[in-house]
N, C-alpha and C positions, 0 to 999 in steps of 0.2 A: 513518320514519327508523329505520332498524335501528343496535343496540346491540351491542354488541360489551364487551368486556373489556378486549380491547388489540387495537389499531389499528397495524398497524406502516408508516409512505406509503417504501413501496422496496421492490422486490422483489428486491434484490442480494444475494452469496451472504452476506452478514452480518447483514440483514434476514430473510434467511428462515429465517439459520440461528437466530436470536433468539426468532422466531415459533414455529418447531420448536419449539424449547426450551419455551417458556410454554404450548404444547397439548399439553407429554407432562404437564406439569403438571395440569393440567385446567381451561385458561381457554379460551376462547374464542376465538378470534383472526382477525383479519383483513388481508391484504396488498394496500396498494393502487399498483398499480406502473402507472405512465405509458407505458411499453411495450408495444409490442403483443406483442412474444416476450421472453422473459425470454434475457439473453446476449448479445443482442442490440444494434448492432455489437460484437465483441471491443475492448475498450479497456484494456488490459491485456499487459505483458511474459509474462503465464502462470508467472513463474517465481519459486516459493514454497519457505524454506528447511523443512529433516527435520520443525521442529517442527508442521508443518501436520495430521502421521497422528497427534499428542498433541491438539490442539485440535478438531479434528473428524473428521468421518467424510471419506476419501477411497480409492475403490476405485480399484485396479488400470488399470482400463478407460480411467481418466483421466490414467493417465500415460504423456507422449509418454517422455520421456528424464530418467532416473535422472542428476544431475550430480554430480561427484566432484571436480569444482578447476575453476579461470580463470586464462585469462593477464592480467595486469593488464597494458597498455600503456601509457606516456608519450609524451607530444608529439611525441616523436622517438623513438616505440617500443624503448624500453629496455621489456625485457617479465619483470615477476615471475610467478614459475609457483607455486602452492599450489593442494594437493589434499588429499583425506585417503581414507582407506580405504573408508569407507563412505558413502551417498548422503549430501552435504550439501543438497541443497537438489531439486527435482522442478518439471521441464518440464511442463506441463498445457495441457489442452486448455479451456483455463476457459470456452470457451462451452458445451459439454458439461457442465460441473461443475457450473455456475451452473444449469444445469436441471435437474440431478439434487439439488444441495441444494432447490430451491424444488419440485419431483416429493417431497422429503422428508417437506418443511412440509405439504403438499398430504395425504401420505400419514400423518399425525399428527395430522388435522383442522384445518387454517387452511384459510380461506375465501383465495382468492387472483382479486384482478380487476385482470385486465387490462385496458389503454388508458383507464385512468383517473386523470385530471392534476389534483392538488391545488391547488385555489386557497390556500384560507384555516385556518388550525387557530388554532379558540380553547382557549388552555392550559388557563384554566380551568375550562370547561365538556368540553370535550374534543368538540367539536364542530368534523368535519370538510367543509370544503365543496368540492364538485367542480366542478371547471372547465368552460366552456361549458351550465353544467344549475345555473340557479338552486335547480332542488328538491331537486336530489340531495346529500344529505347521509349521512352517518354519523358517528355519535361513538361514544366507549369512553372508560373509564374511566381509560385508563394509551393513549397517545398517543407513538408513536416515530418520531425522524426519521430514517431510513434512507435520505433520499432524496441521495447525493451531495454533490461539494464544493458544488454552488448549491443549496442545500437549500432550499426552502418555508420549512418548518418550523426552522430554525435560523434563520432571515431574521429571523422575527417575535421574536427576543428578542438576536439578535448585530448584530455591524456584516458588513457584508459580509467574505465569506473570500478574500484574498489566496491566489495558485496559480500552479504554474507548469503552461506548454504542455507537450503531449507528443506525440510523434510514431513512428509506426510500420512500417516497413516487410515484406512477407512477399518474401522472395526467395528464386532457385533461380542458382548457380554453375554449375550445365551439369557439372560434374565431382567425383568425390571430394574435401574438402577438409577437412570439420570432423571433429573428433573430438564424438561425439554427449552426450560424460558432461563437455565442457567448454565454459564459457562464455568470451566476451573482455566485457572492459570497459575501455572508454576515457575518460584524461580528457583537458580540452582546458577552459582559461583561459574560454572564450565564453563555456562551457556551466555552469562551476561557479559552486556547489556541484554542479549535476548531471553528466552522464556520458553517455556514451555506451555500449550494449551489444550483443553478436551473440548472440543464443542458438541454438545448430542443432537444429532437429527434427528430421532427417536429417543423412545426410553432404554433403549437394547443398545444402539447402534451410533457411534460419534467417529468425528474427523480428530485425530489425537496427533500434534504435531508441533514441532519448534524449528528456531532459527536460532543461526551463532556464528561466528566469524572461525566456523574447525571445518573437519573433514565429513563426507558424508557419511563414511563408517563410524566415525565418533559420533555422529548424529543417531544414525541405525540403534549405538549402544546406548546412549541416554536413554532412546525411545521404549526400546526392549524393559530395561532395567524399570524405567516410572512405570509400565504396565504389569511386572513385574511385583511391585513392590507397593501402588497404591490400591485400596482395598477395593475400589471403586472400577478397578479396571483389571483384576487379576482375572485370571482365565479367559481372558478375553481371545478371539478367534481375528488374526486380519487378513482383512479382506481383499483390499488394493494397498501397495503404495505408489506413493507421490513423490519426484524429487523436484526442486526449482531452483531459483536464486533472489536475493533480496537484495535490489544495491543500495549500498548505504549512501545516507543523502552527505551533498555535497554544494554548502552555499558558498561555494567558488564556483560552479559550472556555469560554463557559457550559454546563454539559452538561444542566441539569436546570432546568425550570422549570415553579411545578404541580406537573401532571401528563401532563409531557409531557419525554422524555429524548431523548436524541441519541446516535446509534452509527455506528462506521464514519468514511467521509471526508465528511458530514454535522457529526462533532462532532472532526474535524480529526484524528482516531486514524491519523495516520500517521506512519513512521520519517523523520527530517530527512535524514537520510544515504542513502538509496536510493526515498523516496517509496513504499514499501512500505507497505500496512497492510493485507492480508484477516487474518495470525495475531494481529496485534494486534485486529482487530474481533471475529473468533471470539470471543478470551480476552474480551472486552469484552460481548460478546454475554452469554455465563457470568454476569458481573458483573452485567448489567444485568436477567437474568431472575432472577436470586436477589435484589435490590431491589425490582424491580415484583411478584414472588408475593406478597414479606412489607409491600408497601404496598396489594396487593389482598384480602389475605385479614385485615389487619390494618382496613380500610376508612380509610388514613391514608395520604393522598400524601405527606406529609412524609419517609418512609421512601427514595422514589427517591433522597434526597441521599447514603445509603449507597453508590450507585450511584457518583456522580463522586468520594466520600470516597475508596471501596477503589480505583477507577482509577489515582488520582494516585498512593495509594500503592504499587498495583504498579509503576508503571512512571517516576512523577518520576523515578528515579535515573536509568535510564538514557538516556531521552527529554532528561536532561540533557548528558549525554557527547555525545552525538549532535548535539546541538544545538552543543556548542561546536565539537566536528569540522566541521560543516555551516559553522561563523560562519568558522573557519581556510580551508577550501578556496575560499570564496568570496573571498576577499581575496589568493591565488596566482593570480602570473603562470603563462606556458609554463615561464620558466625557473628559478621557483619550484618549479613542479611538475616539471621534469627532475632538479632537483638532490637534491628527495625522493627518487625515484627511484632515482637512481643511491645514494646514502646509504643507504637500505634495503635495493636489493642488497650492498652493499659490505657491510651488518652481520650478513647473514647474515638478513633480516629475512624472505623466500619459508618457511622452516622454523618459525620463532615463528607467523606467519599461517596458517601452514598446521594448528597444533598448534592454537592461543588464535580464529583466526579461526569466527565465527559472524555468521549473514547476518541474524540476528535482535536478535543480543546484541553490541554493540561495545565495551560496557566492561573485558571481560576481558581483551581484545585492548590493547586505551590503557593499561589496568593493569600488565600485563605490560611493555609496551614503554617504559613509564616506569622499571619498576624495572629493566629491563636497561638504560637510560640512553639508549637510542635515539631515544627524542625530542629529548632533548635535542641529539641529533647532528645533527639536522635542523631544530632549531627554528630557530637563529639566523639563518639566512637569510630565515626564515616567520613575524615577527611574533613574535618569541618575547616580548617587552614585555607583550604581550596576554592569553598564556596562563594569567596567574593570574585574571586578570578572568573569562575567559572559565565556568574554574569556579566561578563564582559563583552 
């Protein structure tokens, strides 16, 4: 049984980029990813805000489209336009990425195996057991669950993780249509708190796709219907689909136990309001390899609890905003969500979004929109009884 230092069961780009991290350090490391190709299907919108070239490495190579604003549409496409000057956010090819971060790890000394499915991780031995191969084991001394929202290793000390479906389409419009630096996003009472989104690769050619707490058939018919029915996408041809899962985040989940830690959508690191979480797992990633060095070199697991300490503190605050934005939209109707709409345009609210708006960061945005009173212009019709609760 080979020995390891740290054992990370995922080979996903937050796993590996973790793994990286802990072999520039000088530990040992090893990734064990269930997959036979790393990337592999694409499950994922691809589409990641500015702050992703601050948190890690991302070349050139991997970006389809530089984004610079969205139309927001309503139920009955009343549509806000916010942009801003410089790339807000980057189109990527994340199956390519995904094996250029784990090509990273690889290239920093982690052991990486493929097509290897974890059965069993005891936390406190840190003894891992492999699926179909009674003999095949590995253990390490600092144990990470990278392995997604149905994790292994999150199983054996959580309750199961609540998610919502997701569904993806690759489409080509046969003609010029999209602006390549701008996204749409739709919402739609079905689907929320989730959304629907167009992202274009091309001017022909976008990833058209949403999330929602229903079934993947009801997903399939949303999808259908908005291609359907918005002008910008009818007769459109598809090409591929996608299905995944999105777990919804959970600031109860246990992140450490042992000596064995959790990162990624594994340990539920993701945004309430758009199901996003690679720059959150990165930044976590950071966190989590600066707690596992000083509880390895220290010979003291008790140390990874700095781990989940510093997380909550970076990011409670505004994993809280989020969360209550998230609890608001799920309790609007269409005509709820028309009336925001038109209230927002009316207050001039496309220029505030477009100024305060961030795809990572939403509380500057809610701050802002409070102290110009604009919430409150649209609360009363949306629960507004709720909203003190809500920041609690």
């Amino acid at each position: 049984m080979r020995n390891y230092d740290v054992a990370v069961v995922g080979g996903g780009p937050v796993g590996s980029t973790f793994a990286r991290h802990m072999a520039e350090k000088g530990f040992e490391v090893a990734i064990l990813e269930k997959k036979k190709e790393i990337g592999v299907p694409l499950q994922c919108a691809g589409l990641l805000g500015k702050k992703i070239k601050k948190v890690n490495i991302l070349p050139d190579e991997f970006i389809i489209n530089p984004v610079h604003g969205a139309f927001l549409h309503s139920p009955e496409n009343t549509v806000l336009s916010v942009s801003k000057e410089k790339p807000e956010a980057y189109v990527l090819d994340r199956v390519g990425y995904d094996k250029f971060l784990a090509e990273l790890a690889t290239d920093s000394g982690v052991d990486i195996f493929l097509n290897h499915r974890v059965e069993k991780v005891d936390s406190v031995s840190g003894v891992i057991n492999l699926k179909n191969n009674s003999n095949a084991k590995i253990s390490a001394d600092v144990v990470v669950g990278a392995d997604g929202h149905s994790s292994i290793v999150s199983g054996a000390f959580n309750p199961p993780a609540e998610s919502f479906q997701a569904a993806q389409y690759l489409i080509d419009v046969g003609e010029k249509r999209f602006q390549k630096d701008y996204v749409h996003l739709y919402v739609d009472s079905r689907v929320s708190p989730g959304f629907l989104w167009v992202i274009p690769l091309s001017e022909t050619t976008a990833r058209v796709g949403l999330f929602a707490d229903t079934s993947y058939q009801q997903l399939n018919v949303i999808l259908k219907e908005l291609i359907t029915k918005r002008s910008e996408l009818k007769g459109a041809t598809i090409l591929k689909k996608y299905y995944g899962v999105i777990p919804k985040h959970d600031p109860q989940k246990q992140l450490v136990k042992d000596r064995v830690l959790l990162l990624g959508d594994a340990a539920s690191q993701v945004k309430p309001t758009t199901g996003g979480g690679l720059i959150m797992g990165f930044v976590c990633a950071e966190i989590a390899s600066r707690a596992a060095s000083k509880a390895l070199e220290n010979e003291n697991m008790e140390l990874l609890m700095n781990y989940s300490k510093d997380y909550r503190e970076q990011f409670k605050k505004e994993l809280k905003v989020q969360l209550m934005v998230h609890k608001i939209f799920k309790s609007l109707s269409d005509s709820d969500l028309e009336y925001m709409f038109g209230k927002l345009k009316q207050e001039g609210a496309e220029d505030i979004i477009s100024h305060y708006g961030d795809m990572d960061s939403q509380s500057p945005l809610i701050k802002e929109m409070f102290k110009r009173g604009i919430i409150f212009s649209i609360l009363p019709k949306m629960l507004s009884w709720r909203i003190s609760s809500l920041w609690k």
